[in-house]
N, C-alpha and C positions, 0 to 999 in steps of 0.2 A: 489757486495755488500753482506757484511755479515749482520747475525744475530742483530748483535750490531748497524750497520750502518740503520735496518728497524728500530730499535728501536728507533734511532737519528729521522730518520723521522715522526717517531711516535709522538716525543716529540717537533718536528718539528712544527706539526698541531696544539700543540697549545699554543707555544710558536708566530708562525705568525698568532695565530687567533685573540692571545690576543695584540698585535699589529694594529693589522689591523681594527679593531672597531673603528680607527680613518678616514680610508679608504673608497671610493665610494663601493659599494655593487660589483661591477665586477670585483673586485679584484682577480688574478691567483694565482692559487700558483704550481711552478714546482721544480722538484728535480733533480741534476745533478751535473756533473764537469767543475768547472771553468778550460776556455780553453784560456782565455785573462782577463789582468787587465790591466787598462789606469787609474792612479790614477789622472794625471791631466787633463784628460777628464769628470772622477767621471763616468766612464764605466766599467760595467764587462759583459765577455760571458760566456756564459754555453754550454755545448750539455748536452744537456736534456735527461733523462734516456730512451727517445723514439725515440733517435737520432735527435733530433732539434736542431739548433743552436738558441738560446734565447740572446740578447744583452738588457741588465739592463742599466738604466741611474739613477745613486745615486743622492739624493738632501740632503735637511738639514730634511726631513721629514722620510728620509730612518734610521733606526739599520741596524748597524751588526752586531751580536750575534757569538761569538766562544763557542760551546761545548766544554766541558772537555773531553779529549780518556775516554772510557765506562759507561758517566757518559749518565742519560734516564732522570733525575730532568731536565723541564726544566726551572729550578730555577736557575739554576747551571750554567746557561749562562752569559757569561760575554761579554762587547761592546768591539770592538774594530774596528781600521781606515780599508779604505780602501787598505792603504799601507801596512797590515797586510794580505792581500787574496795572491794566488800567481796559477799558473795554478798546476792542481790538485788536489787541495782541492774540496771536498765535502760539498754541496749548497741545502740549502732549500728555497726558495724563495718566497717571494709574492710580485707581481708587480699590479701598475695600469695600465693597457694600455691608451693610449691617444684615442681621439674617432674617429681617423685617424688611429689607430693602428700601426704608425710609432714609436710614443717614448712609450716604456717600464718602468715608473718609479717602481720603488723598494723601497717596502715599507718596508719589514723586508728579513734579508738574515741570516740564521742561517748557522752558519762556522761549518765543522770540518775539521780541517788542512790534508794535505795530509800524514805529518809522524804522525799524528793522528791512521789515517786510519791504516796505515801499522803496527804500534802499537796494534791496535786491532784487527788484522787478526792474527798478533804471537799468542797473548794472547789466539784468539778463538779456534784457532789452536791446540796450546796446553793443551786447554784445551778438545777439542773432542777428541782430541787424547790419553786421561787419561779416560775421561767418558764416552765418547760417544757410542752408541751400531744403529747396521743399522737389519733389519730384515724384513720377510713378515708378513702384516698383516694374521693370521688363524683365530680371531673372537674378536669379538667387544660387549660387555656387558651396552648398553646405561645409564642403573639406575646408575650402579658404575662409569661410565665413565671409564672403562678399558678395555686397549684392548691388544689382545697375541697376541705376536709375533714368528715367528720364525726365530731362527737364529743358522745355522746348524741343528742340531740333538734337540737343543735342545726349548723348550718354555720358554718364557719369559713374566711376566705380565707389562703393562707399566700401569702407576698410576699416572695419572696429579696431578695436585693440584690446589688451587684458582689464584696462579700467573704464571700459565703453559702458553706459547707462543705458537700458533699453526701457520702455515703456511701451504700452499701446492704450490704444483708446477702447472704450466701451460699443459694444454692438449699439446703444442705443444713445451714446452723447457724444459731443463735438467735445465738451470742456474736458481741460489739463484736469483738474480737478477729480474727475471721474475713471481716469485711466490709470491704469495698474501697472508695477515692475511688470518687465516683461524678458525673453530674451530674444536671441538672433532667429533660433527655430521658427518662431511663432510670424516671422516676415514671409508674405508670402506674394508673387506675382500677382500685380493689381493694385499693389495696396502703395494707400497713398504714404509717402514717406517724408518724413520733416530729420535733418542730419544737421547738429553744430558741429565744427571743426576746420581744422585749417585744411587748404587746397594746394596739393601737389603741383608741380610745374606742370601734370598731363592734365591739371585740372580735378584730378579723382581728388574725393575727401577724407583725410583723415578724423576718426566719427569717435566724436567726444563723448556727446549726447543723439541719442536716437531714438524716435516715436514714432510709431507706426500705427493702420488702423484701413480696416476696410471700410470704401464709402460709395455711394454708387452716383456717377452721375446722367442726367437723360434730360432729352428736349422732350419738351409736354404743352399741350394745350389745355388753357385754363376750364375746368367743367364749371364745379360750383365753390362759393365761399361760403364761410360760416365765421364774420369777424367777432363773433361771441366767444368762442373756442380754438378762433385759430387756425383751423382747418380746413384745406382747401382741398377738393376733390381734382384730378389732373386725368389727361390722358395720353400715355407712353405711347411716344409716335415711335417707337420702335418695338414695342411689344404690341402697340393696339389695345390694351389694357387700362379702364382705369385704374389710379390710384390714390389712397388719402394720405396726405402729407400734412405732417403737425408743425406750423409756424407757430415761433415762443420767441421772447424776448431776445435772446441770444442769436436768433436770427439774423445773419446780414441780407439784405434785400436791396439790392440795386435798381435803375431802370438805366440802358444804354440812351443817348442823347440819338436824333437820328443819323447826324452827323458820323456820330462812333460806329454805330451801329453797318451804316454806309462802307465806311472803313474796314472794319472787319470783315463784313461780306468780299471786301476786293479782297483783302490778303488771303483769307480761307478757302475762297473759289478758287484764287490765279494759285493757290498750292493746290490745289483739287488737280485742277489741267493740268500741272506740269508732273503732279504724278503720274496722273493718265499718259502722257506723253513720254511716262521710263525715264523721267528725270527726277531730281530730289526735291523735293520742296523746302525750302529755307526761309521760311517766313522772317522779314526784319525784326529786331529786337527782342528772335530767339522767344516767339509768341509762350507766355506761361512759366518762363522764367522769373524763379526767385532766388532771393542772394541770403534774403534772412528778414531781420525787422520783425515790430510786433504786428502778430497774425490776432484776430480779435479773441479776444480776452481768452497754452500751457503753456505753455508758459506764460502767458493768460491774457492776452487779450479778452475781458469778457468770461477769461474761464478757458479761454481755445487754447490751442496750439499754436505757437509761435510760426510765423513763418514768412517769407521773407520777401523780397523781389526787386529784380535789379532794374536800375533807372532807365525808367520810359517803358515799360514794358505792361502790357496789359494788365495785368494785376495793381501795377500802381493807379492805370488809369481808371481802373473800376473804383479803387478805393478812394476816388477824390470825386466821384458821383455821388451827389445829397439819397440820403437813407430811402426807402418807399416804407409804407404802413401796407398791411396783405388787403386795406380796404382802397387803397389805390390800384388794384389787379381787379381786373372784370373780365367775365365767362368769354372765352374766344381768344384770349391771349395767350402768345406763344411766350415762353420761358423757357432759361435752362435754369437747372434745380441741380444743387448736390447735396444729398442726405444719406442722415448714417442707413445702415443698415437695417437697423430696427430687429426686434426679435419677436419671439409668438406671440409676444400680447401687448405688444405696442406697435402702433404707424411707425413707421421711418418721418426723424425728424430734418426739419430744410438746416443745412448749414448754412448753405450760400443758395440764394437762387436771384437769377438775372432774367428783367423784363425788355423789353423794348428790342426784341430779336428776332425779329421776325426775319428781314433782311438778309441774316446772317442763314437762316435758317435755310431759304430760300435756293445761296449760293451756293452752300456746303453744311449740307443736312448731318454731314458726319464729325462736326469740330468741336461740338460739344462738349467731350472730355477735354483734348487741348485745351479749351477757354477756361473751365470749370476747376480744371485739378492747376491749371497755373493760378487760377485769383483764389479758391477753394477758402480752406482752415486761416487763413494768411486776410479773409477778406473782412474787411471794417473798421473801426478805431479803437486804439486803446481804452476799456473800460464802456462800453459799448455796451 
């Protein structure tokens, strides 16, 4: 689910509120994709965005409302039959249960068709891919509401406005899907930052849309695998600590070529010296720079957060390296990993984790972050 698609839901709430005022008080409302229609049953199913299978039974007291592709009015809804739904379309629902909780009646169902959907994922697409900018948060200014980013070398101020969208991610997922309205408050130093919007003459951005989300990232050496579950055991060359990290599908997995790899040890050492030496380090092409583009699967890349990166710049070039499987990593490899956070009773899961780094590691034991938060949320291909 993209951006556009939280929004539908949005417009969702109260489009089936204002329906539903006709409805008993325990009235549900769930969000999903139709997986079955039975028009001369007056049935539809959903799997519900929490993996539920949900079966609806329409009456004469039920709507069904189609959104327009990108359209948030929900004024701007129009009825249409049940012959009109088809599996994949995208469902907002609110149902009455029966006091058996056997039948499901469906009081309002807000439609957006599934070439809807796909419609507004080009459009989001390209349009993050024009505006978009990804960076870490370095400080946050509560009274202005603005907060700096970094991205590369350089600082960037982001500047909400009164119709600014926030969002953050889940302690425990990378996917758009999983992240919640959010607001300014909840940004905090560290956090990785994804901003659409147009750019000032100073470069600062004016912030349309905005997703935030803590993640951490670390060089590790590889302990043990477990390619049954996924799971690979790591050990934090900076805490000294092992840790078990959960690779899943959604995973991008890169290996550097040694060539690249080669490369980035020069640029990240010769900035190591010239810090040492009380000069700036300006690595070429603004190392970890992104512009926008789809980031794998929120705005969804795969489910992720969009994000972006400007031409030639590291994050592009990791994302045109062929995929690894976690049974191509064996006990002894150096890696950088970026995973969420994870909470009490889950591992922290791999967003992004990059092999073939040894080199790098070597040069400049501390660039880790740089490499990781520039390719990060942003890394792998659409639908991935």
């Amino acid at each position: 689910m993209k951006y556009a698609l939280v929004a539908f839901i949005l417009a969702a709430a109260t489009v089936c509120g204002g329906y539903a005022q006709t409805a008993a008080p325990a009235h549900v409302t769930v969000t999903g994709t139709v997986t079955e229609v039975n028009a001369g049953a007056n049935q539809v199913s959903l799997k519900s965005d929490k993996g539920e299978t949900v079966a609806l039974t329409l009456t004469s007291r039920s709507y069904i409302l189609r959104m327009p592709p990108g359209e948030t009015d929900a004024k701007k809804a129009v009825k249409i039959a049940i012959g009109d739904l088809a599996a994949g379309d995208r469902v907002a629902a609110t149902y009455q249960p029966s006091s058996d909780q056997k039948v499901m009646e469906a009081r309002t169902l807000l439609v957006m068709s599934k070439a809807d959907v796909a419609e507004v994922h080009l459009k989001e697409e390209a349009d993050w891919s024009k505006r978009g900018t990804t960076g870490i948060v370095t400080a946050i200014d509560p009274a202005s509401k603005v907060a700096t980013i970094k991205v590369g070398s350089k600082e960037i101020k982001v500047e909400p406005g009164e119709k600014t969208e926030f969002f953050r991610y889940s302690p425990d997922s990378a996917q758009f899907s999983d992240a919640k309205p959010s607001v300014f408050a909840d940004i905090k130093p560290g956090d990785q930052l994804k901003v659409l919007g147009d750019k000032t003459a100073d470069g600062d951005v004016k912030a349309e849309k905005v997703v935030s989300g803590a993640f951490r990232q670390l060089a590790a050496t590889v302990k043990t695998i477990d390619a049954a579950t996924g799971e690979i055991t790591v050990m934090d060359l900076a805490t000294k600590k092992p840790l078990a990290i959960r690779v899943t599908a959604d995973s991008s997995m890169k290996k550097l070529t040694d060539q690249m790899a080669q490369m980035l040890a020069r640029r990240y050492g010769a900035g190591r010296g010239a810090a040492g030496r009380g000069t700036q380090a300006a690595p070429d092409q603004a190392a970890g720079q992104r512009g926008g583009g789809a980031g794998r699967g929120p705005g969804e890349p795969g489910g992720r957060g969009p994000g972006g990166r400007g031409g030639g710049d590291i994050g592009q070039m990791i994302d045109q390296l062929p995929p690894i499987h976690v049974t191509d990593l064996k006990p002894g490899d150096a890696i950088m990993v970026q995973t969420t956070i994870g909470s009490a009773t889950t591992h922290p899961t791999a967003v992004t984790l990059l092999a073939g780094v040894e080199p790098i590691l070597t040069a400049a034991p501390n660039s880790t972050r740089d490499i990781m938060s520039g390719w990060n949320l942003g890394g792998g291909g659409e639908g991935n």
